[in-house]
C-alpha positions as CSV (number, residue, x, y, z in Angstrom):
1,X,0.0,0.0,0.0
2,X,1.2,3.5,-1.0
3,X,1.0,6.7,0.5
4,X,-2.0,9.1,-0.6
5,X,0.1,11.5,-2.6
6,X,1.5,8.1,-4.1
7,X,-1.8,6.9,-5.1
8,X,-3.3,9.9,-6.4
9,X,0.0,10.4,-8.6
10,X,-0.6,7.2,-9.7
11,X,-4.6,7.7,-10.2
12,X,-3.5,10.9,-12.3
13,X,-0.9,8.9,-14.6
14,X,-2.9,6.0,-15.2
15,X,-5.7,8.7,-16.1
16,X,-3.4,10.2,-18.6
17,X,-2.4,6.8,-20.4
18,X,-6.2,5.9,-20.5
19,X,-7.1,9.1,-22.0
20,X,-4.3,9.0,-24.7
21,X,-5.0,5.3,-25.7
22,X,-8.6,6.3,-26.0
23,X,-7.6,9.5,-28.3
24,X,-5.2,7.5,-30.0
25,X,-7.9,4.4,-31.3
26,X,-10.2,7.1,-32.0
27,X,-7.7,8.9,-34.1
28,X,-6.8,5.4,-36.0
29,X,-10.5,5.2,-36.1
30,X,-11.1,8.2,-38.0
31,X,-7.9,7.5,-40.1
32,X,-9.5,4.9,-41.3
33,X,-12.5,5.8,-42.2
34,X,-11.4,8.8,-43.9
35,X,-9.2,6.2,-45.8
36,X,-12.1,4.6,-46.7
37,X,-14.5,7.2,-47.4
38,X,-11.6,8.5,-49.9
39,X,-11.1,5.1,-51.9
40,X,-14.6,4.5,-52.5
41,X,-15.3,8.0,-53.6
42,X,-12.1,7.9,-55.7
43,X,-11.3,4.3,-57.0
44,X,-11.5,4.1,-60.4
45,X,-10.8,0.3,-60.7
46,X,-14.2,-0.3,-59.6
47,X,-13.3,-0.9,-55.8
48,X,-10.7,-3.3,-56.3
49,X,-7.9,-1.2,-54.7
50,X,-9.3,-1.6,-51.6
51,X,-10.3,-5.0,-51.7
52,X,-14.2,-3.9,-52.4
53,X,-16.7,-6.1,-55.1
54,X,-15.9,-4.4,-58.7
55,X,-18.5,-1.9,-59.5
56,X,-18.7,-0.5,-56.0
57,X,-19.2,2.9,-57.8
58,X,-21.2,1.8,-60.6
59,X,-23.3,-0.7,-59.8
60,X,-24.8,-3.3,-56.8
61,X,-22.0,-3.9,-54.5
62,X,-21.4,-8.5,-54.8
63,X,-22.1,-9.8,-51.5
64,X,-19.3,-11.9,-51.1
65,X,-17.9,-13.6,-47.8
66,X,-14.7,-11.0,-48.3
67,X,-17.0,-8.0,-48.7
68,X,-19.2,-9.0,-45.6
69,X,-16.3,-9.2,-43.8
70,X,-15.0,-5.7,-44.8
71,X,-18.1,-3.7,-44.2
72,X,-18.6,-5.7,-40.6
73,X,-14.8,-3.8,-40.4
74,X,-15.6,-0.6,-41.4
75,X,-19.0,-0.9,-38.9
76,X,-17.0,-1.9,-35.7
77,X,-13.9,0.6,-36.5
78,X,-16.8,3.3,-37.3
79,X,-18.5,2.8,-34.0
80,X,-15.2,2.4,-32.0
81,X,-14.3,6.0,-33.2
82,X,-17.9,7.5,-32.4
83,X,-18.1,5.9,-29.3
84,X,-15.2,5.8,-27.5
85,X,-14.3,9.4,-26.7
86,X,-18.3,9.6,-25.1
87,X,-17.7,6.6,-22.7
88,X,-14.4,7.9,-21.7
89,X,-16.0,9.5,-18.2
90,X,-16.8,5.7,-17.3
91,X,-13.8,4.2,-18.9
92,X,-11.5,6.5,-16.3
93,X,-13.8,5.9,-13.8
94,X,-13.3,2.2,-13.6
95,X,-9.4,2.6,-14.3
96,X,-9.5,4.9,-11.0
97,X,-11.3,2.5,-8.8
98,X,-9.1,-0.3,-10.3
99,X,-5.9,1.5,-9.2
100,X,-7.3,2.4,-5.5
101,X,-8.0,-1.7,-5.3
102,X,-4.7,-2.5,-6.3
103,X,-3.2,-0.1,-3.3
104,X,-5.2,-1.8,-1.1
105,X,-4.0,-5.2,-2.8
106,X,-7.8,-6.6,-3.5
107,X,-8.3,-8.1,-7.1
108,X,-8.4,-5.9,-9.7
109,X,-8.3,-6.0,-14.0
110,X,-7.0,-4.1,-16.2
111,X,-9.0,-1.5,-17.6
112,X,-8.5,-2.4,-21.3
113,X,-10.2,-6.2,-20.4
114,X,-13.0,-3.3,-19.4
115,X,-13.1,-1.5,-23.0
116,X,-12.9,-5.4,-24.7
117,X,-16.4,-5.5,-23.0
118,X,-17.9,-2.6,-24.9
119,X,-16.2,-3.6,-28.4
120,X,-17.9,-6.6,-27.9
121,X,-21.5,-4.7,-27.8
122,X,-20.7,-2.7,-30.2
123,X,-19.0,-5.7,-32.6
124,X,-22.7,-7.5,-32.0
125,X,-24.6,-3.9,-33.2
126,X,-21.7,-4.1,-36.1
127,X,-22.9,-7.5,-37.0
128,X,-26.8,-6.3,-37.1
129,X,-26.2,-3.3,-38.9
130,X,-24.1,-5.0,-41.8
131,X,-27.4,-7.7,-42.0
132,X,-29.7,-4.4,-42.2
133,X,-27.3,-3.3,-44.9
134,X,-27.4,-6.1,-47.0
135,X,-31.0,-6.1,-46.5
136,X,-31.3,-3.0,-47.7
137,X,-29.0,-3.2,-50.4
138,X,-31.2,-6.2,-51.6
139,X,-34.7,-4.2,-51.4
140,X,-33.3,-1.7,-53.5
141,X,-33.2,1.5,-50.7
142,X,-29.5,2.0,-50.7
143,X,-27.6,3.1,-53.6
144,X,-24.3,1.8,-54.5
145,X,-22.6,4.3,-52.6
146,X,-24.6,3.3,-49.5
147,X,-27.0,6.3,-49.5
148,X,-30.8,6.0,-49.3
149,X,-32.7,5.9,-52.6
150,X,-36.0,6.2,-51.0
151,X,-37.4,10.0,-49.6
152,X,-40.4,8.0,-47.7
153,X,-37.9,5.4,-45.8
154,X,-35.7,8.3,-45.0
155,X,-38.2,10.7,-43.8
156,X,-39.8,7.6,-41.7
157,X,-36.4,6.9,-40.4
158,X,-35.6,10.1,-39.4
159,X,-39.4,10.5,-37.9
160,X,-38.5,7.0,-36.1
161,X,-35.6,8.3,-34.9
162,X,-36.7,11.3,-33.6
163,X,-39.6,9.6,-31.4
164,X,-37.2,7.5,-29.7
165,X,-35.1,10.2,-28.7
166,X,-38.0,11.4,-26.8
167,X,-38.8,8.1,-25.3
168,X,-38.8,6.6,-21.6
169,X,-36.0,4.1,-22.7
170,X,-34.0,6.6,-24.1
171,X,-33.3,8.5,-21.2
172,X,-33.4,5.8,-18.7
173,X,-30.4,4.2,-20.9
174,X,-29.0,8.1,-20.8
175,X,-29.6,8.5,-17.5
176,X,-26.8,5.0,-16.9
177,X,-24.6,6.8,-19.1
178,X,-24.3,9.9,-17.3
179,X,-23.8,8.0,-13.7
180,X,-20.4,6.2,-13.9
181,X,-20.6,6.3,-9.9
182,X,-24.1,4.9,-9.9
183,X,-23.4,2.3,-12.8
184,X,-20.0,1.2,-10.6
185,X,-21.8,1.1,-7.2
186,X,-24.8,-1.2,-8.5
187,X,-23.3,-3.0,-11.3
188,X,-19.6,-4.0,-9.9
189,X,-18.2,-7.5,-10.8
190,X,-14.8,-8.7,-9.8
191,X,-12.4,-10.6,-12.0
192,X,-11.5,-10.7,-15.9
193,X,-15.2,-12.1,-16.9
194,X,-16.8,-9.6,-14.7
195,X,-15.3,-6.2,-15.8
196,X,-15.8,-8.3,-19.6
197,X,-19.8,-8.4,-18.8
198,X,-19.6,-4.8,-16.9
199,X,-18.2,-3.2,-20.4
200,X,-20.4,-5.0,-22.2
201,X,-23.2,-4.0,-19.9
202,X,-22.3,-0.3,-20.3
203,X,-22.0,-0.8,-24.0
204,X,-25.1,-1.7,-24.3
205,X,-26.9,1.2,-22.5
206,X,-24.7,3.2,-24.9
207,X,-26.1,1.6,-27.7
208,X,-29.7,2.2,-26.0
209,X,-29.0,6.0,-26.5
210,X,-28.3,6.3,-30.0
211,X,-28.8,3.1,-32.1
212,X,-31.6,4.8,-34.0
213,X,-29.8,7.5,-34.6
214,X,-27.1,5.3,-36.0
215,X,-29.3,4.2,-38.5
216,X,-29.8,7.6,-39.8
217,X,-26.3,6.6,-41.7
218,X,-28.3,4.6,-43.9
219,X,-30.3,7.8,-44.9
220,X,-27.8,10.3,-45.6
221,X,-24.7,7.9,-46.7
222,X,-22.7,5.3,-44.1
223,X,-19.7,6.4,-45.2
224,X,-20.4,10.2,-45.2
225,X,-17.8,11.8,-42.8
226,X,-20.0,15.1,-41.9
227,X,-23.1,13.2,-40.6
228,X,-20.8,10.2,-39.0
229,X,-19.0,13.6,-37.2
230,X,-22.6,14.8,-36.3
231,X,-23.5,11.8,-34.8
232,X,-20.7,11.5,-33.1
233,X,-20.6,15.1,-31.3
234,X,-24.5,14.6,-30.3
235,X,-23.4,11.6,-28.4
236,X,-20.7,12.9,-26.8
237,X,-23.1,16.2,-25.9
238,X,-25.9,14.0,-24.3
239,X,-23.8,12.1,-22.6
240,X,-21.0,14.6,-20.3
241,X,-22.6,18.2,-21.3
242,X,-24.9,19.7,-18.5
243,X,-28.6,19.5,-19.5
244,X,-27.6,16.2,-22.2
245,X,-31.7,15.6,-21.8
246,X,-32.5,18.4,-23.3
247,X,-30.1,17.7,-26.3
248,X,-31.2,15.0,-26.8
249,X,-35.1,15.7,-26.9
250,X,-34.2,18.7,-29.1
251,X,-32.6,16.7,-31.7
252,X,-35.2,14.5,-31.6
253,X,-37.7,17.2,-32.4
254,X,-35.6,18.1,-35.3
255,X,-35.7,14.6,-36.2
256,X,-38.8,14.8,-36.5
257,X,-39.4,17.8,-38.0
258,X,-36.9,17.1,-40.6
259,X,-39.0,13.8,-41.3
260,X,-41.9,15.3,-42.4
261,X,-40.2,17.2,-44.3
262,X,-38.6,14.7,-46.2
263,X,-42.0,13.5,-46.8
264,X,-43.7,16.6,-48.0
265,X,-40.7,16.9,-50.6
């Protein structure tokens, strides 16, 4: 056991190293989406220099095995680097309570077994979201370049959307997202496979705030940086800025609003 300017010295380094390897795999994140975003736009070998189906920009993408696998990629790396930076106030606060246990020489994990726990929620919303792409794809209401062809399923989407932001489920999932102290006090499991299922836990009430809103991508383009950027501020906003609630029913009246108007055009 340390002294308790040790242990809060040691509290604010591991801080630092949790909040620059969260920076960092958003950074890689957005590299590679921006990559990505890039080649598609720009191939002109029909998607084959990044490994896509030919005709990527000209015609139906080819479901193949390779292709599935790609786009389940480009879904977990694009929700790792929307995600991450708005579950950092939980991420630090289980890497601080980790480090006080390990002064006092009880069990603890390390924090990244913690984040493993919400890649795996978000891998599983990855793996629904590339189904509802094909899906899609297959009824003829995404283009090519992943965009919606249809006003009425965008404007329904977007009316969807916006109902749920004003829902009871919304905000309870909110309201676990803006407690760390309250999640950690009533949801605390020891060991490796208990900080797995606590980050998966948390992932999922993550997921509860925004996964309609995630499919909004498939109205106004998947890979289109600006709205993936918008999305990913509005998450961050309802989750660690005073008054999130009210964000997040605001949007959702815009939501709606801009529904309808996607239907009256």
């Amino acid at each position: 056991m340390t002294g308790p300017h040790s242990l809060e010295a040691a509290i604010a380094r591991d801080r630092r190293l949790v909040v620059s390897a969260i920076l960092g795999l958003t950074a890689l994140s957005w590299a590679y989406l921006v990559w990505m975003a890039g080649d598609m736009a720009g191939d002109t070998t029909g998607g084959m220099g990044s490994g896509m189906p030919m005709a990527m920009s000209m015609g139906p993408a080819v479901w193949t095995p390779v292709y599935a696998v790609l786009m389940l990629a480009m879904w977990v790396v694009m929700m790792a680097g929307m995600m991450l930076p708005s579950a950092l106030p939980m991420i630090l606060t289980f890497a601080t309570i980790g480090r006080r246990r390990r002064d006092r020489d009880q069990p603890h994990v390390a924090t990244a077994v913690f984040v493993c726990g919400y890649l795996i929620a978000w891998g599983g919303f990855s793996v629904a979201a590339v189904a509802a792409q094909w899906g899609l794809e297959q009824a003829a209401l995404l283009s090519p370049m992943m965009v919606s062809t249809s006003p009425a399923f965008g404007g329904l989407l977007l009316i969807a959307a916006g109902i749920y932001q004003l829902t009871p489920l919304k905000h309870a999932c909110l309201r676990h997202c803006r407690s760390p102290f309250d999640f950690v006090l009533n949801r605390w499991r020891d060991g490796a496979a208990g900080a797995l299922r606590m980050g998966a836990e948390h992932g999922l009430y993550c997921l509860g705030c925004c996964w309609v809103a995630m499919a909004l991508l498939f109205v106004f383009g998947v890979m289109n940086l600006l709205w993936i950027a918008a999305l990913a501020i509005l998450v961050l906003m309802e989750k660690v800025v005073p008054g999130g609630h009210r964000i997040a029913q605001g949007a959702g009246i815009f939501m709606v609003a801009g529904g309808v108007c996607m239907l009256a055009s």
